[in-house]
MIDREN-995058 format. One record per residue (C-alpha): chain; residue in one letter; x, y, z. Coordinates in steps of 0.1 Angstrom, whole numbers. Example, Ala and Ser with C-alpha at 12.3 -4.5 7.8 and 13.67 -1.06 7.14 Angstrom:
2
+-----+------+-------+-------+-------+
| mol | type |    c1 |    c2 |    c3 |
+-----+------+-------+-------+-------+
|   A |    A |   123 |   -45 |    78 |
|   A |    S |   137 |   -11 |    71 |
+-----+------+-------+-------+-------+
***
This chain:
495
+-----+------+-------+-------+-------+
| mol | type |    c1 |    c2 |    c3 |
+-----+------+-------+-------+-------+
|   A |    X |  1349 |   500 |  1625 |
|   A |    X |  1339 |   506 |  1661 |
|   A |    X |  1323 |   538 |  1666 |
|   A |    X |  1317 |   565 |  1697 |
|   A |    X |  1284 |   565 |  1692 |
|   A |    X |  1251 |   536 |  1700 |
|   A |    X |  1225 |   539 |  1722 |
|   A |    X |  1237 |   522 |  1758 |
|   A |    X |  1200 |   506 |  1758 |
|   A |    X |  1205 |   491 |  1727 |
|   A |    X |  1203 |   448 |  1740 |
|   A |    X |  1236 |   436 |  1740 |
|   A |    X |  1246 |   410 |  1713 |
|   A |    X |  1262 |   375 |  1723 |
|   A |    X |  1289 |   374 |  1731 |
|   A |    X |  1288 |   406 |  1749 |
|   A |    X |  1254 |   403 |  1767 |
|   A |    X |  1279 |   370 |  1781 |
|   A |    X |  1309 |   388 |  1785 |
|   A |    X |  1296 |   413 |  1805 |
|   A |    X |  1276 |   392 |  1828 |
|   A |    X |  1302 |   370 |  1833 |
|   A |    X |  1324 |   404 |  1844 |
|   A |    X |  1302 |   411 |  1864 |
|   A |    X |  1298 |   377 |  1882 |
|   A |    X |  1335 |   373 |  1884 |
|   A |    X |  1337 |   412 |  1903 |
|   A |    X |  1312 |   397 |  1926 |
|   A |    X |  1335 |   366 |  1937 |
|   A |    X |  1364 |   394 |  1940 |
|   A |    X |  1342 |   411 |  1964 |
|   A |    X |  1332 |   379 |  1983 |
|   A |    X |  1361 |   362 |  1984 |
|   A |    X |  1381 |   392 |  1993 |
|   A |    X |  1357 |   405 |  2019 |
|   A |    X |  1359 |   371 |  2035 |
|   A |    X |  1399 |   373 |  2038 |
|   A |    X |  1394 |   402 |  2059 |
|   A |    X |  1411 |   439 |  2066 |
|   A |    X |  1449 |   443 |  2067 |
|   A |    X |  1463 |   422 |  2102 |
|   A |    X |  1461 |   441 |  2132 |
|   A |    X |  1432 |   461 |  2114 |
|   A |    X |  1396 |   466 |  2125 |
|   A |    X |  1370 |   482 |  2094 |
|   A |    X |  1345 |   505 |  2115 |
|   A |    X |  1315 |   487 |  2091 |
|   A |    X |  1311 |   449 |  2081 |
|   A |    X |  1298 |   461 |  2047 |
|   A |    X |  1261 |   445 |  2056 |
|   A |    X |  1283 |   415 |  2066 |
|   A |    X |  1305 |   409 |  2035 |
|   A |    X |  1333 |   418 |  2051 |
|   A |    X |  1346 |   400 |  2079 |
|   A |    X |  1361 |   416 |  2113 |
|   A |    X |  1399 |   401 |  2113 |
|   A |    X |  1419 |   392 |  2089 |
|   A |    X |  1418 |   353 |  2082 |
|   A |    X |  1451 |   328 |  2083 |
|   A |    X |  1452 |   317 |  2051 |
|   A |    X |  1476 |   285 |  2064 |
|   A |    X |  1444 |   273 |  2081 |
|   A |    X |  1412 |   289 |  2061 |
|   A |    X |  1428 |   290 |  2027 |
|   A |    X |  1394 |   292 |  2010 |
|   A |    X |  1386 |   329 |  2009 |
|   A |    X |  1419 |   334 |  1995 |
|   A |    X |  1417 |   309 |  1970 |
|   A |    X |  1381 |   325 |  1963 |
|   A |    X |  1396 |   359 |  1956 |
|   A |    X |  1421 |   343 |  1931 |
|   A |    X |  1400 |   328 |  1912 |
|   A |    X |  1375 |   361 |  1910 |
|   A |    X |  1405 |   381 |  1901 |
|   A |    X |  1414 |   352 |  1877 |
|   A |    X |  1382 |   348 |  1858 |
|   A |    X |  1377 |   388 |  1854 |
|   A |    X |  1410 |   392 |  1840 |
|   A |    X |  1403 |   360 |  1815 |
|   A |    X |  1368 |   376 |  1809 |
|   A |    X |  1386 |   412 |  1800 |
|   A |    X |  1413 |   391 |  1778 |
|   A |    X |  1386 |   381 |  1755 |
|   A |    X |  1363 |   415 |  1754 |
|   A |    X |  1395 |   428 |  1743 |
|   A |    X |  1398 |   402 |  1717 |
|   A |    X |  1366 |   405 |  1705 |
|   A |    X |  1365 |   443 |  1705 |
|   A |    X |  1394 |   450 |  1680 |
|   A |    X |  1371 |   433 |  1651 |
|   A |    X |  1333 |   436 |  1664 |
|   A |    X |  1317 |   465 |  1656 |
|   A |    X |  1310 |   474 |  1692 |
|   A |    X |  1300 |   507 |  1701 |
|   A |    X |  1318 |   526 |  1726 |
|   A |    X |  1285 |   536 |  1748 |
|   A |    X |  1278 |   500 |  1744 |
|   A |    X |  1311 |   491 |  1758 |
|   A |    X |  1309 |   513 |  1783 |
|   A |    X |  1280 |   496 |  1798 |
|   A |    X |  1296 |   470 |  1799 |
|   A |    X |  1329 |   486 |  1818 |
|   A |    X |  1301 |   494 |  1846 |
|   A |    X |  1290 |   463 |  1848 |
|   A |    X |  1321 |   449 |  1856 |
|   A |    X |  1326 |   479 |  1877 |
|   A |    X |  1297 |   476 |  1899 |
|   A |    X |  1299 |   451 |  1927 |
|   A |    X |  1336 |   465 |  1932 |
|   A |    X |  1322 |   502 |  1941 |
|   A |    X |  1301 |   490 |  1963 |
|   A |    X |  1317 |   463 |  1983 |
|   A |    X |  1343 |   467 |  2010 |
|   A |    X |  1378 |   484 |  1999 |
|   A |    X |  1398 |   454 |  1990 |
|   A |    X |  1433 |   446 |  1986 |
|   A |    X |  1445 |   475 |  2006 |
|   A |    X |  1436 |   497 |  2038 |
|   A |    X |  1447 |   527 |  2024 |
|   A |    X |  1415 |   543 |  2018 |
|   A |    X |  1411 |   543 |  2057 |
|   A |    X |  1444 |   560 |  2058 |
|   A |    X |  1432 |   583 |  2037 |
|   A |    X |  1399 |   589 |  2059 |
|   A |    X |  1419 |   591 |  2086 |
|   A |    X |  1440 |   622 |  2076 |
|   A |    X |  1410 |   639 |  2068 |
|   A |    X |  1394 |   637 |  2097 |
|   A |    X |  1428 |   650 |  2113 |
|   A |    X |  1422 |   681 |  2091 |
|   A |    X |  1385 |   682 |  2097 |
|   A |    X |  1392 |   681 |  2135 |
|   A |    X |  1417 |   715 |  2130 |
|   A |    X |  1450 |   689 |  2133 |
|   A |    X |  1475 |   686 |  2105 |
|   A |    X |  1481 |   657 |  2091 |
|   A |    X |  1515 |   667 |  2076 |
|   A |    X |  1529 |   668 |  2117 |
|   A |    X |  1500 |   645 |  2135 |
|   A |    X |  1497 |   606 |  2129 |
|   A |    X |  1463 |   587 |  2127 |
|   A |    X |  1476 |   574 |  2163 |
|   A |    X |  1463 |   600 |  2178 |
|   A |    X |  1429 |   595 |  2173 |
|   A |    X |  1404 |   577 |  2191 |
|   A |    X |  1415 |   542 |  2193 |
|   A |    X |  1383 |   531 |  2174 |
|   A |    X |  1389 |   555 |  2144 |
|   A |    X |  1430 |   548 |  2145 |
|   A |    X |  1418 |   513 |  2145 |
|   A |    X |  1407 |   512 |  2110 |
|   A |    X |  1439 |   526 |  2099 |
|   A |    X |  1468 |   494 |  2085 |
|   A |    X |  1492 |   492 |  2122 |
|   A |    X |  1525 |   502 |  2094 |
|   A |    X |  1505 |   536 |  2088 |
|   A |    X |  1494 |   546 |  2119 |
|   A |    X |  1525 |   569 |  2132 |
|   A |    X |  1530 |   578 |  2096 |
|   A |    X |  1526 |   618 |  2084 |
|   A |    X |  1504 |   618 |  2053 |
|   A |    X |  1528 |   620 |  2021 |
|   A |    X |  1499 |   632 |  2001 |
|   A |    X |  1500 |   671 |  1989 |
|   A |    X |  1471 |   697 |  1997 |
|   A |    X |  1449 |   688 |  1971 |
|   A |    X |  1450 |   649 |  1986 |
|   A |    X |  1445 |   667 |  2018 |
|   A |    X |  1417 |   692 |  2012 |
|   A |    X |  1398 |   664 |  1992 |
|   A |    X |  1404 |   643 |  2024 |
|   A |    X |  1390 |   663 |  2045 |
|   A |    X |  1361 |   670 |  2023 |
|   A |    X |  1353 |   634 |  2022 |
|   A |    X |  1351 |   635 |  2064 |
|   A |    X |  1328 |   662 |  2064 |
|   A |    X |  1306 |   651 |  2035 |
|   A |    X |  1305 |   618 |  2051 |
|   A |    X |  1285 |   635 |  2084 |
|   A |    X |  1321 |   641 |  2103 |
|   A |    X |  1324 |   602 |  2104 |
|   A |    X |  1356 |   581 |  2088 |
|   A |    X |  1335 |   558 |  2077 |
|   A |    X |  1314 |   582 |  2056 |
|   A |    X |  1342 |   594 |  2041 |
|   A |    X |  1354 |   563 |  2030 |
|   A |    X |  1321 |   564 |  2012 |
|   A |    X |  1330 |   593 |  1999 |
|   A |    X |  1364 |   582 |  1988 |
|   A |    X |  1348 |   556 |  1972 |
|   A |    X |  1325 |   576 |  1951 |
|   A |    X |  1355 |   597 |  1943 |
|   A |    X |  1373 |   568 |  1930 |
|   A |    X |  1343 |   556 |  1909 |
|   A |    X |  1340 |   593 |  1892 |
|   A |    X |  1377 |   591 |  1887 |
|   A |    X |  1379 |   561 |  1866 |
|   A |    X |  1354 |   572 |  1845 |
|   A |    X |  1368 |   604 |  1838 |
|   A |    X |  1401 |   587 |  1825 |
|   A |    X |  1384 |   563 |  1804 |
|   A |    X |  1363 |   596 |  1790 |
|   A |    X |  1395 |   616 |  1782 |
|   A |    X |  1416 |   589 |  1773 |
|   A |    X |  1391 |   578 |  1743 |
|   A |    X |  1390 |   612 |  1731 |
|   A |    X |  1426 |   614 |  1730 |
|   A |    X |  1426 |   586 |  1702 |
|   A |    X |  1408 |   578 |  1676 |
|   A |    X |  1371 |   569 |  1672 |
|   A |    X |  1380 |   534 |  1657 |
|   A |    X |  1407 |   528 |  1686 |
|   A |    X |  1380 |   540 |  1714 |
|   A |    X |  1367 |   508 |  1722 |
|   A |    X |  1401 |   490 |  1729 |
|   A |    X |  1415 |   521 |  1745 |
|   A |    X |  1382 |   521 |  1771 |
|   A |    X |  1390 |   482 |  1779 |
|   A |    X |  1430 |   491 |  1784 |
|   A |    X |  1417 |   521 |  1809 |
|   A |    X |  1386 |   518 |  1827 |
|   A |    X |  1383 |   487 |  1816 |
|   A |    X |  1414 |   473 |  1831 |
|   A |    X |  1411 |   448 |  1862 |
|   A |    X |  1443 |   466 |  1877 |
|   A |    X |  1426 |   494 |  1874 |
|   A |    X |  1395 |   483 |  1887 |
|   A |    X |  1409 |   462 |  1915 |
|   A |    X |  1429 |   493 |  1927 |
|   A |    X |  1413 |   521 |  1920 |
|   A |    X |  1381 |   511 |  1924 |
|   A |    X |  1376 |   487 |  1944 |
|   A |    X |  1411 |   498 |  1968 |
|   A |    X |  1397 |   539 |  1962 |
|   A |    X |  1431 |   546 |  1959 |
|   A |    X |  1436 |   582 |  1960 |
|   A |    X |  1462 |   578 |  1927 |
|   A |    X |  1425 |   575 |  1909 |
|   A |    X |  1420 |   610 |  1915 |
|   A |    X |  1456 |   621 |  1904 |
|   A |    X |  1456 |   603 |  1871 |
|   A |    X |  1423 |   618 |  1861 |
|   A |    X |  1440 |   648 |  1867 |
|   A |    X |  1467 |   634 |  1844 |
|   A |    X |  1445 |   626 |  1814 |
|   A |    X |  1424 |   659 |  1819 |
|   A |    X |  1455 |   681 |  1813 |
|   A |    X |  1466 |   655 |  1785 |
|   A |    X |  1431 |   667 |  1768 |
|   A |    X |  1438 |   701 |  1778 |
|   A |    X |  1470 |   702 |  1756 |
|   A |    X |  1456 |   681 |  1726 |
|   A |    X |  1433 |   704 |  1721 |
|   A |    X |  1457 |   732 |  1726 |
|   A |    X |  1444 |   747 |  1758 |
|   A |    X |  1479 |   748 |  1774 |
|   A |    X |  1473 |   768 |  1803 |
|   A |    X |  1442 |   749 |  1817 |
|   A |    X |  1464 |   718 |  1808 |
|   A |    X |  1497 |   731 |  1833 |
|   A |    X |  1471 |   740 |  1859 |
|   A |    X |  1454 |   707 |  1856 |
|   A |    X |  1493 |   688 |  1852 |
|   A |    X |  1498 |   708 |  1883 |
|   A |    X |  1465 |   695 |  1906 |
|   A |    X |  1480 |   656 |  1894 |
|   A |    X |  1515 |   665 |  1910 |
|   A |    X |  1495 |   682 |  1941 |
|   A |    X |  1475 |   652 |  1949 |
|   A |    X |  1507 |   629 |  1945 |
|   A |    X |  1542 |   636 |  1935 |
|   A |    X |  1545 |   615 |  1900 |
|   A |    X |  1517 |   639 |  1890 |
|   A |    X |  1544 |   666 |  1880 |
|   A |    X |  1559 |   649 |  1854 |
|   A |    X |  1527 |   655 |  1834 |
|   A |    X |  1537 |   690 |  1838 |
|   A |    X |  1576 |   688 |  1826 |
|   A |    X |  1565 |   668 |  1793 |
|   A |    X |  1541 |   696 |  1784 |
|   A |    X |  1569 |   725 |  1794 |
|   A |    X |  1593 |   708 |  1773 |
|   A |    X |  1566 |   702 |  1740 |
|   A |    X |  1561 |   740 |  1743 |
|   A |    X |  1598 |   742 |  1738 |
|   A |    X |  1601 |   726 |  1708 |
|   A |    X |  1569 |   733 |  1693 |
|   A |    X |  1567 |   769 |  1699 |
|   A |    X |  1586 |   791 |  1672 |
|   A |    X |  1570 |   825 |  1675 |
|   A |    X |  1578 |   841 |  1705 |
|   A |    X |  1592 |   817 |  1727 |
|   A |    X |  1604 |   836 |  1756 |
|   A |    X |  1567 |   857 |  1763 |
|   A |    X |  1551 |   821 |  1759 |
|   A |    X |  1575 |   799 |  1784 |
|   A |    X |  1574 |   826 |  1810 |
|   A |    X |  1535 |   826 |  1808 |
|   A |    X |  1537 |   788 |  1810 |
|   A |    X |  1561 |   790 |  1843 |
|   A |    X |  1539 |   817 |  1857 |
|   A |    X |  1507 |   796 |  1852 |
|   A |    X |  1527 |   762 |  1865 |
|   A |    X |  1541 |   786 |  1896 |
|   A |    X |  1508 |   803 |  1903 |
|   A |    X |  1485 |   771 |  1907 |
|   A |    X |  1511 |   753 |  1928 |
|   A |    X |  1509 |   782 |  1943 |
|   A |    X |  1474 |   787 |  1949 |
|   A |    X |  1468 |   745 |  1959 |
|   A |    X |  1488 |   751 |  1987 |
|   A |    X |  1465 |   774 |  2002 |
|   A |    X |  1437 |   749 |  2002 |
|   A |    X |  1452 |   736 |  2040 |
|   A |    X |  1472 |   748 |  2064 |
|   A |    X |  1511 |   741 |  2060 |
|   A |    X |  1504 |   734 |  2026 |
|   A |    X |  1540 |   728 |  2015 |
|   A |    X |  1544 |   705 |  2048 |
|   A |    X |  1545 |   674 |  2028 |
|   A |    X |  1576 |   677 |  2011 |
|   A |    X |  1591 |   667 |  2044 |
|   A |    X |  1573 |   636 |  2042 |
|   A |    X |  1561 |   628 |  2006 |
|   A |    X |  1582 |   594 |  2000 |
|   A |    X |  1564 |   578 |  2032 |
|   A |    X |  1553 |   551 |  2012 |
|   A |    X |  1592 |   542 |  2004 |
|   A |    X |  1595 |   533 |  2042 |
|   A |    X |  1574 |   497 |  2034 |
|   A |    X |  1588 |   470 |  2020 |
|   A |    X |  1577 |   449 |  1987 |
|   A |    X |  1597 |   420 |  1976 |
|   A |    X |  1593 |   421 |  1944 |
|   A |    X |  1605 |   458 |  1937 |
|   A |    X |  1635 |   461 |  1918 |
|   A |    X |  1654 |   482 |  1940 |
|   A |    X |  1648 |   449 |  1968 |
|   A |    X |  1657 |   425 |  1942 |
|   A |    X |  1688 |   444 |  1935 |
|   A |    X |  1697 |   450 |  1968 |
|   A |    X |  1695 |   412 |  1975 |
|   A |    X |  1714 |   401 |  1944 |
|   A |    X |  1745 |   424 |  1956 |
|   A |    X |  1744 |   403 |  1987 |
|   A |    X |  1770 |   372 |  1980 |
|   A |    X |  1790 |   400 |  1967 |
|   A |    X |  1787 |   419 |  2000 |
|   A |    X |  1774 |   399 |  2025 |
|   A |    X |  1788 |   419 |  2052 |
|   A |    X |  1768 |   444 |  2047 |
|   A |    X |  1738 |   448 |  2068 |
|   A |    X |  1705 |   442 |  2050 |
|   A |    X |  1692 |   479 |  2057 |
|   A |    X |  1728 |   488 |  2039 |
|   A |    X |  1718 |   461 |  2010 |
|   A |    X |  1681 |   478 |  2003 |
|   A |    X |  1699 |   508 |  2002 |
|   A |    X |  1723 |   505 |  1978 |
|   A |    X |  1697 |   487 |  1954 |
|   A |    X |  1672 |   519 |  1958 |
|   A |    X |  1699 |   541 |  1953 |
|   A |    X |  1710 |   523 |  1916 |
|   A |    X |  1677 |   523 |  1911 |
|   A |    X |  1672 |   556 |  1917 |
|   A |    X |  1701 |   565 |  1896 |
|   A |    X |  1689 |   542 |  1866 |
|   A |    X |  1653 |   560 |  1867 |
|   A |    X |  1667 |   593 |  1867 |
|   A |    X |  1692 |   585 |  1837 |
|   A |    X |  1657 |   570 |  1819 |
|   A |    X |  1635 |   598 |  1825 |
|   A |    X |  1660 |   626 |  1819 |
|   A |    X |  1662 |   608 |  1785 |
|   A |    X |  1626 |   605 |  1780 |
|   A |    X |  1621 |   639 |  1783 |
|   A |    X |  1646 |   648 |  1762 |
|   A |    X |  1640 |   631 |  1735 |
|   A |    X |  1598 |   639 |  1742 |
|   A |    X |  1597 |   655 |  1705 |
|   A |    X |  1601 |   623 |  1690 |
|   A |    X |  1568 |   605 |  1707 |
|   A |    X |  1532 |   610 |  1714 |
|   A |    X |  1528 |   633 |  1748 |
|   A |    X |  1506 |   611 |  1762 |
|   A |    X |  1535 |   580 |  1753 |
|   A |    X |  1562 |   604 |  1766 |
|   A |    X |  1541 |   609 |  1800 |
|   A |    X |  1534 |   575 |  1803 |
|   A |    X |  1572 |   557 |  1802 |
|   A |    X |  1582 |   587 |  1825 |
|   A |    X |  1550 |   574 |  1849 |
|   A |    X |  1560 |   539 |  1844 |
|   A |    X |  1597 |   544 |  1845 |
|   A |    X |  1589 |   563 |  1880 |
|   A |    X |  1566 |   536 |  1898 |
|   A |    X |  1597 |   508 |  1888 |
|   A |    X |  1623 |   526 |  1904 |
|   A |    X |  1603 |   536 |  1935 |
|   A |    X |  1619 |   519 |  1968 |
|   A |    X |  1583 |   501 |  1966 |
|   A |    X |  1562 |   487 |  1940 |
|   A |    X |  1522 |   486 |  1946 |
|   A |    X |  1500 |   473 |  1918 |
|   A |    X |  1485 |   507 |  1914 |
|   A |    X |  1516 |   520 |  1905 |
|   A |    X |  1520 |   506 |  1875 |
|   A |    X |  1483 |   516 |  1864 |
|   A |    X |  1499 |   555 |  1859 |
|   A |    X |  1517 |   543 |  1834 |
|   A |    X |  1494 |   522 |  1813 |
|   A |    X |  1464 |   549 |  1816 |
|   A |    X |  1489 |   570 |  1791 |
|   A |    X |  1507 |   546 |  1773 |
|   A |    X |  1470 |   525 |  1764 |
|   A |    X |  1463 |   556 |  1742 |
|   A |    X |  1486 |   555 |  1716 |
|   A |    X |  1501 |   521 |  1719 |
|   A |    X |  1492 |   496 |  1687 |
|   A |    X |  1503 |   463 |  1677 |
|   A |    X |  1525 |   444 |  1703 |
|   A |    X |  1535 |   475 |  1725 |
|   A |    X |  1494 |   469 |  1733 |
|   A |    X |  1503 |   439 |  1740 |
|   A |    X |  1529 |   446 |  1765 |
|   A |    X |  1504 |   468 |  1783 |
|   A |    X |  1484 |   441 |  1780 |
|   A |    X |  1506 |   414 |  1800 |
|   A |    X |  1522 |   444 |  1821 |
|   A |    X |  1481 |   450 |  1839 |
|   A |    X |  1477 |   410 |  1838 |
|   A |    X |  1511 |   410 |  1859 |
|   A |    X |  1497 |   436 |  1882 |
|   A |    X |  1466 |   423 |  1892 |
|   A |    X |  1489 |   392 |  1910 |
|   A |    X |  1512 |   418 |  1928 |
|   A |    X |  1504 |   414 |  1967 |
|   A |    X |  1474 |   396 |  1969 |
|   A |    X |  1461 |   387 |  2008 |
|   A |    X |  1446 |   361 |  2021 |
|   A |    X |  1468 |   336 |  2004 |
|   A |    X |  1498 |   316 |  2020 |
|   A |    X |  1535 |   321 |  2011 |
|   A |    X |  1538 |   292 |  1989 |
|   A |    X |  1508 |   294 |  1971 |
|   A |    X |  1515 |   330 |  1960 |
|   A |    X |  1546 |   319 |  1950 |
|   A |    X |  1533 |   290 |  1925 |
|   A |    X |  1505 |   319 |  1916 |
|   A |    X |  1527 |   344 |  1906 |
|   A |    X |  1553 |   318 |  1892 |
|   A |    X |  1529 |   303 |  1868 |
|   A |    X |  1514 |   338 |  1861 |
|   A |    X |  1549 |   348 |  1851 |
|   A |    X |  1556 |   316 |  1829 |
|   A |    X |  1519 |   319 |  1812 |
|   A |    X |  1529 |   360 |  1803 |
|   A |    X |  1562 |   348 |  1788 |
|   A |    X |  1548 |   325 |  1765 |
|   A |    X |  1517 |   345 |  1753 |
|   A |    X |  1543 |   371 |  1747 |
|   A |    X |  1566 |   346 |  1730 |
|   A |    X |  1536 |   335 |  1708 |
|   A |    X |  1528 |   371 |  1703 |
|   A |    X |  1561 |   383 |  1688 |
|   A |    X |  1565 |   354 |  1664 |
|   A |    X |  1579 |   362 |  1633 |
|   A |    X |  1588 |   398 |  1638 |
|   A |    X |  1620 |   416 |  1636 |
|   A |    X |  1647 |   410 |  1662 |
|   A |    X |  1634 |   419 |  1699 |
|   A |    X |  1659 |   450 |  1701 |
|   A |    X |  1646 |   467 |  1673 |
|   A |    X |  1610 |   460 |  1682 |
|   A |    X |  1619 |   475 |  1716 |
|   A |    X |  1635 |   510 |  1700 |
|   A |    X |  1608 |   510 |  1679 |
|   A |    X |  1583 |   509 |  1708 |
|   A |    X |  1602 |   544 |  1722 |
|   A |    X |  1594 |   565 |  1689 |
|   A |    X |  1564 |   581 |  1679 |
|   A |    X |  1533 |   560 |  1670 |
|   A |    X |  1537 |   530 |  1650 |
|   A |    X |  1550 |   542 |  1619 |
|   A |    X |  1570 |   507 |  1614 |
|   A |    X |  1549 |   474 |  1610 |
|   A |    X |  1556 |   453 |  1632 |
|   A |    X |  1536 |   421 |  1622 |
|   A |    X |  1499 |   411 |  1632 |
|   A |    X |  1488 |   417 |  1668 |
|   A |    X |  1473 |   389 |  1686 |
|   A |    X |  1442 |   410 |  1690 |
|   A |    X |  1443 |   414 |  1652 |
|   A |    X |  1448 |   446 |  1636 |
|   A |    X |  1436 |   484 |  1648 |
+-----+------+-------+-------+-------+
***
């Protein structure tokens, strides 16, 4: 049985000792191969990153190498995390030993160049907005000196931020930490980021079980979509599901009024944060017998006051409900409201494609709402941290747009309690991820990546499920509490 405990300076054992130098070599190619590839088109970084990363974006029809490069980094990290995973539900790692590790693999990403996305510069740019006295909820990053706008992705730049005043305030903070430069505070950010993964891989192995830690650390901090996105991309949804796990701690340990005020920084650094907050409301409402009324009106007054009070941290604080589904204005492929919308074409191909994307957001919309409504409602049934984490997954699949590090909320919550072949799911669901919207790589070949990442998933999932009960019932059983059914051996072996 893996335990919490071990000394981190303990000398690794083979394979670890391997397993985490080979992590750590394949983060290295990531950072390489992606810093050759370049910022976003149209973009210009204000640092080279002591000349890893290169000044314009490359053409991957003629210089298809760093491309290729950063494929087969991302390739041979997520193949090195498929067997530590392996290995760590039946060695008796420790979890400190695992978390070193987890930093090993996480190193070279924190501190290379943001990859994979130019949001972080977004991000930098909005605070130094703020910083400068502007408000970044009615002023764009165009308005900035061309060299700072500069840095900012060309789709962004006459965008108002859709983050909330938390985002905002920690923003700004990272500008005037980082000496009133953007560049510093994309250091800043970055740092941020790095703290932020290891928070939720700290609360999400105390919200399972010593024996489970290990695995649970590798489905968290340990994941390569989570360590492609949030650290190496500093995405600022880092921050927001660290937020998320904190208040899931909170409640577990039956602090429920730090856990609201925490559910309700999550929702006030992003929007999806908030549904932390309804699935603890609602487990008050069923588990509370004795004086019901006194203790929901408390809980409301807690939830209202420290919205309440975030908003104060900026001017306008409430100014980004006016522009919080920003984001939706891009455009993924591979969302399912666009693949909707473009299967309901040869049944309406009069219609506009701008009326096609529409109507598939809007069933989407509808279908997520129905799901979530329902997951919440029946959130008495499941694991709060399960309950949070299908509403969080549910939520990022139905959005207008679908970015890797969307589907990461999810997993965060759903890695702590899922066993058997739901683990698995999570398990092919972050492999999926880590293909979504890679640069530097040309049409077709991200079409043959993806496809033949697809068809690998299927089968490793079709092996997987061998000999269990009928798929349906293994799906309802997945949306109950725990796994109180056996559903056959795991292909990592048993918990």
């Amino acid at each position: 049985m893996a335990v919490r405990g071990g000394s981190p300076t303990r000398h690794l054992r083979s394979p670890q000792l391997w397993l985490t130098i080979g992590g750590f070599a394949a983060a290295a190619v990531v950072v390489i191969g992606g810093g050759r590839v370049g910022p976003v088109t149209g973009a210009t970084f204000p640092s080279s990153w002591l000349g890893v990363l290169a000044r314009n974006h490359v053409n991957p029809k003629t210089a298809p190498f760093p491309g290729l490069l950063l494929v087969c980094g991302i390739a041979t990290l997520v193949a090195v995390w498929l067997v530590t995973l392996r290995i760590a539900t039946r060695a008796q790692w420790s979890l400190n030993q695992l978390w070193l590790t987890v930093g090993f693999w996480m190193m070279p990403l924190a501190l290379g160049p943001p990859l994979l996305s130019g949001d972080v510069y977004s991000y930098a740019a909005q605070g130094y907005l703020a910083q400068s006295g502007s408000d970044p909820y009615t002023s764009t990053p165009n308005r900035l000196d061309p060299i700072l706008a500069a840095a900012v992705d060309p789709s962004w730049r006459s965008a108002h931020s859709p983050y909330g005043p938390l985002a905002t305030a920690l923003e700004r903070l990272a500008v005037f930490a980082g000496g009133g430069t953007p560049f510093g505070g994309v250091l800043f950010l970055r740092a941020l980021a790095v703290v932020s993964v290891l928070v939720i891989g700290w609360g999400a192995t105390r919200l399972t079980t010593s024996a489970r830690g290990p695995v649970v650390l590798l489905l968290t901090a340990g994941n390569p979509l989570v360590l492609l996105h949030f650290v190496s991309g500093a995405h600022i949804d880092g921050a927001m599901m660290a937020m998320v796990v904190l208040a899931l701690l909170a409640e577990r340990r039956g602090h429920f009024s730090t856990a609201l005020a925490l559910g309700c920084s999550a929702g006030m650094i992003k929007v999806p944060g908030f549904l932390v907050v309804g699935v603890i409301l609602i487990s008050l409402w069923h588990n509370v017998r004795v004086n019901r009324g006194p203790t929901l009106l408390r809980a409301a007054a807690v939830t209202l006051a420290s919205c309440g009070v975030l908003t104060l941290l900026v001017p306008h604080g409430w100014g980004w409900i006016s522009s919080w589904n920003t984001p939706g204005q891009g455009n993924t492929p591979g969302a399912p409201a666009a693949l909707l919308g473009a299967a309901l074409k040869p049944l309406v191909d009069v219609a506009s494609y701008d009326d096609l994307m529409a109507g598939g957001r809007i069933t989407m919309l509808s279908i997520g709402a129905v799901a979530i409504i329902w997951f919440l409602a029946t959130a008495q049934h499941r694991p709060i941290p399960s309950t949070t984490g299908w509403c969080l997954l549910v939520f990022s699949v139905i959005n207008p747009v679908l970015y890797p590090w969307y589907l990461a909320w999810g997993i965060v919550c759903l890695a702590v309690d899922a066993r058997r072949w739901r683990r698995d799911w999570l398990i092919a669901l972050s492999v999926w991820g880590t293909t979504l919207n890679v640069p530097g790589v040309a049409g077709w070949m991200a079409a043959v990546i993806f496809g033949v990442t697809d068809l690998a998933i299927a089968l490793w999932l079709v092996w997987a499920l061998r000999g269990r009960p009928a798929f349906w019932t293994s799906f309802s059983a997945a949306l109950t509490p725990g796994d109180r059914r056996n559903h056959g051996a795991t292909v990592l072996g048993p918990d």
